[in-house]
N, C-alpha and C positions, 0 to 999 in steps of 0.2 A: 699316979700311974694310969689310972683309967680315965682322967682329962686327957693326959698323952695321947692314949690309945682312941678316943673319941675324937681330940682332934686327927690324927693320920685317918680312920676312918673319913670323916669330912671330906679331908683332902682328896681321899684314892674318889670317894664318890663324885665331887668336885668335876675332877681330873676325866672318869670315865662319862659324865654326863658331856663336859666340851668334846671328847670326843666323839661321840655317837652326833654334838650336835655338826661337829665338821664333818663327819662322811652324811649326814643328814644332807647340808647343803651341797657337798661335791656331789648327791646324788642328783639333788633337784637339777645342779648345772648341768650336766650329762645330761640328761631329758628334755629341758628345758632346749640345750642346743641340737639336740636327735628331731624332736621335733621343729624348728627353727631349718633344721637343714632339709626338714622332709619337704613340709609348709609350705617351702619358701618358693622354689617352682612354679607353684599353683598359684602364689598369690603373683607371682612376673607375669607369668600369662596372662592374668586376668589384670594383670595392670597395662600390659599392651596393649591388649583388647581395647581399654578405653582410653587408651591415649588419642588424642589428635594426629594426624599422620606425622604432621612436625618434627615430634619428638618422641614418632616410635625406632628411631636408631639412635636415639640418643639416649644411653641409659644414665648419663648424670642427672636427668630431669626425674627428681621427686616427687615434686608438686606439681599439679597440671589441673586443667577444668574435664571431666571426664565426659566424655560423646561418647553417642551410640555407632557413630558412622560406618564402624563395621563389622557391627553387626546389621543393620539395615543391607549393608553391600552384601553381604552373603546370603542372606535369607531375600531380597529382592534381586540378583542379579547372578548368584550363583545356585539358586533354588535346592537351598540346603532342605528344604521342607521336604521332599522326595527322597533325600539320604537318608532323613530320620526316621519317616516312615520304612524305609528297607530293613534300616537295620536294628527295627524295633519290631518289625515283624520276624525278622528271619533271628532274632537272641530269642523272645518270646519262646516261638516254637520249637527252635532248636530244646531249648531249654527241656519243656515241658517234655518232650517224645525223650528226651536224653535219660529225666528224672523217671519217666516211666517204664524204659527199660533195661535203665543202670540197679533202681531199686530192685526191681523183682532178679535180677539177675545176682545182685547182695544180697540179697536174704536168702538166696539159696545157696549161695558161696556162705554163708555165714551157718543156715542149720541145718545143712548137709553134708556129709562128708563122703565124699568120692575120689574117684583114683585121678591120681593128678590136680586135685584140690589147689596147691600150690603152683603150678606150673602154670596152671590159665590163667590165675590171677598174674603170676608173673610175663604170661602174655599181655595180657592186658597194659601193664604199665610197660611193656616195651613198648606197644601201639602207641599209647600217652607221650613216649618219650623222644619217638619219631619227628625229625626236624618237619615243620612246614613247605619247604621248599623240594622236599625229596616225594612228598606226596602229590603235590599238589601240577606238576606237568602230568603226571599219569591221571591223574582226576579229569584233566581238561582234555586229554585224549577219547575217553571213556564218555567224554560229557559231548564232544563233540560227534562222537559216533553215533548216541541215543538224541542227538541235536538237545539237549536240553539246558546249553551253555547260555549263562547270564540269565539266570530263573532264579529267584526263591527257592524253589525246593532242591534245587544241588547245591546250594549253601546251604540249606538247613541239615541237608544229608553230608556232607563235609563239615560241619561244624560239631556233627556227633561223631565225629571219629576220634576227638580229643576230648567231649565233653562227657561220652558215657564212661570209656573208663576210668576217665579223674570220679565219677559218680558212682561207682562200682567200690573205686579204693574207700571213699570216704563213708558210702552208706553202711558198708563191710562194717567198719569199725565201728558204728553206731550200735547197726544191731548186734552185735558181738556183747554188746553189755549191757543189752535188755537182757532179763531172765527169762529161761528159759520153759521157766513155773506160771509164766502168766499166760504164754499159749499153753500150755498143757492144762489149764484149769479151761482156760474157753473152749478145747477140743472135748475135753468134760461134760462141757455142755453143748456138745454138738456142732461145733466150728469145725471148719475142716482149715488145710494151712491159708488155703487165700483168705477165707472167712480169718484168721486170727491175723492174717497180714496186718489185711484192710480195717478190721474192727479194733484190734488189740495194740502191733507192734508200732502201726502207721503214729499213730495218735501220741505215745508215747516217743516215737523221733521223729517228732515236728520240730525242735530245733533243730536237728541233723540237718533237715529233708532242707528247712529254711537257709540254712548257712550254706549247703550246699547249692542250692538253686541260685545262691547271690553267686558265687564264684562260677557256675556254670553261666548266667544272664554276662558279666562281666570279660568273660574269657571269649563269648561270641559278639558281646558288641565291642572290643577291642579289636579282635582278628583282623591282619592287614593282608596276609601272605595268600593265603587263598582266595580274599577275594581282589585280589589285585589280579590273577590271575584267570578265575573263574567270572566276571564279569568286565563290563566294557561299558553299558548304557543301561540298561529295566532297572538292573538290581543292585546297581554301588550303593556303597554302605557309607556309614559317614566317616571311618577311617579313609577312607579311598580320594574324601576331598583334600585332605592334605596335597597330594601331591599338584594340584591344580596350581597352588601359590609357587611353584617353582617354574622359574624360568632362566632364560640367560640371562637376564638385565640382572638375578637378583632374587631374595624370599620377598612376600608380600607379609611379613610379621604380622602387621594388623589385621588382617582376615585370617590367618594361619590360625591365632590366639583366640580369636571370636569363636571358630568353628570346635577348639581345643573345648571351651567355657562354656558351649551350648551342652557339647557332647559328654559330659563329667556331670551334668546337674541331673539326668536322671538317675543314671548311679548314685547319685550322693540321696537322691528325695528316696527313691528303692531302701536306701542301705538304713535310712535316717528311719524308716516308716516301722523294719523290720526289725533294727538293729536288738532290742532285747532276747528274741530269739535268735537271731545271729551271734552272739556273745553267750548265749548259752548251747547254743551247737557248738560251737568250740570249743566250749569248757566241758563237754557231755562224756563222763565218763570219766573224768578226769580226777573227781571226790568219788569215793567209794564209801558208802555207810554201812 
């Protein structure tokens, strides 16, 4: 009787181990093709990019000897060097003046409570959720009255219009799960709130502060809508070359792709330098001990 019973045990354990190992593998494929479908884009691009003109409308061509040729054409004849610098100065900044005033503006949405507490915040993500296109003919009204159209700093000041509130929502939730025992110990010893901001809370959501600063840096050197509108010559950004390769004959793919593959590599070296704190800003708050 208890062979019987040994072998059916066997079997149910048998049984449940193949199966854990099939949804094992149906996970990997799932993933395996998520990723595969995400990838794959980025890696067309950049397989244009170094085609030969030959065979950049041919996409049956695999294999190919890979040139630089345009990327030399765009960085010698389309003088991308000046897009990058715009719109690596104008994310930069945006960035930092957004992270300076979205924080301090969460952390007193987070250990204050006042009337309408809820409400501003829920202003705030309406501001956030505001189309591009609906603000941005009034911005260019406003820019042209103070003449300061196609400048860095009305793109740095229109790029905070979506970047401080996304920084407000996100910082909010950071410091919401700091305790609220560790300012009260440094006000103990003489801190007042900036002092415990800047010496206490800061420190502890620096992944916050990091993960958010990557999606605020990303959010303004992606932006096409405002400054397709708000500039013309000083201050185009490198999304704005895109539209250069289009004409009536036709897209220019191979320089489109080039300028795609320039424009993606400081985000990826940013994201790649940061990424431990960025993956733990994410996760922040998320395990509770």
């Amino acid at each position: 009787m208890s062979t019987v019973l040994l072998a059916a045990d066997l079997r149910a354990r048998r049984k449940r181990a193949a199966g854990r190992t099939v949804k094992r593998t149906l996970v990997y494929i799932c993933v395996i093709a998520m990723c595969v479908w995400a990838i794959f884009p980025l890696f067309w691009m950049v397989s244009i990019s170094l085609r030969p003109r030959v065979y950049v409308y041919d996409p049956s061509v695999w294999f190919f000897r890979p040139t630089f040729e345009s990327f030399v054409t765009v960085f010698a004849q389309r003088n991308l060097v000046n897009y990058l610098i715009n719109s690596t100065v104008v994310a930069i900044c945006s960035t930092i003046l957004s992270m300076i005033i979205g924080t301090a503006a969460a952390y007193g949405f987070s250990r204050f409570k006042f009337k309408y507490n809820s409400l501003f915040l829920f202003i705030l993500l309406g501001i956030r959720m505001i189309p591009s296109i609906s603000v941005a003919m009034p911005m260019l009204v406003i820019a042209s009255f103070l003449s300061v159209v196609d400048t860095w700093g009305l793109l740095i000041v229109t790029y905070m219009i979506f970047n401080v509130p996304f920084t407000v929502w996100m910082m909010k939730g950071f410091f919401d799960e700091i305790p609220k025992e560790l300012e009260e110990a440094g006000m103990v010893d003489g801190c007042t709130h900036l002092q415990s901001l800047y010496k206490i809370v800061l420190p502890v959501a620096r992944p916050g502060l990091v993960a958010t600063a990557i999606f605020c840096i990303i959010n303004s050197w992606n932006e096409f809508v405002y400054a397709l509108f708000l500039t013309s010559i000083n201050s185009v950004t490198t999304p704005m070359i895109v539209q250069m390769f289009l004409s009536a004959v036709g897209t220019i793919w191979g320089e489109m792709s080039a300028v795609g593959t320039v424009a993606i590599i400081p985000v990826l070296v940013f994201a790649m330098i940061v990424q431990k704190n960025m993956i733990r800003g994410l996760s922040f708050g998320a395990v509770k001990g």
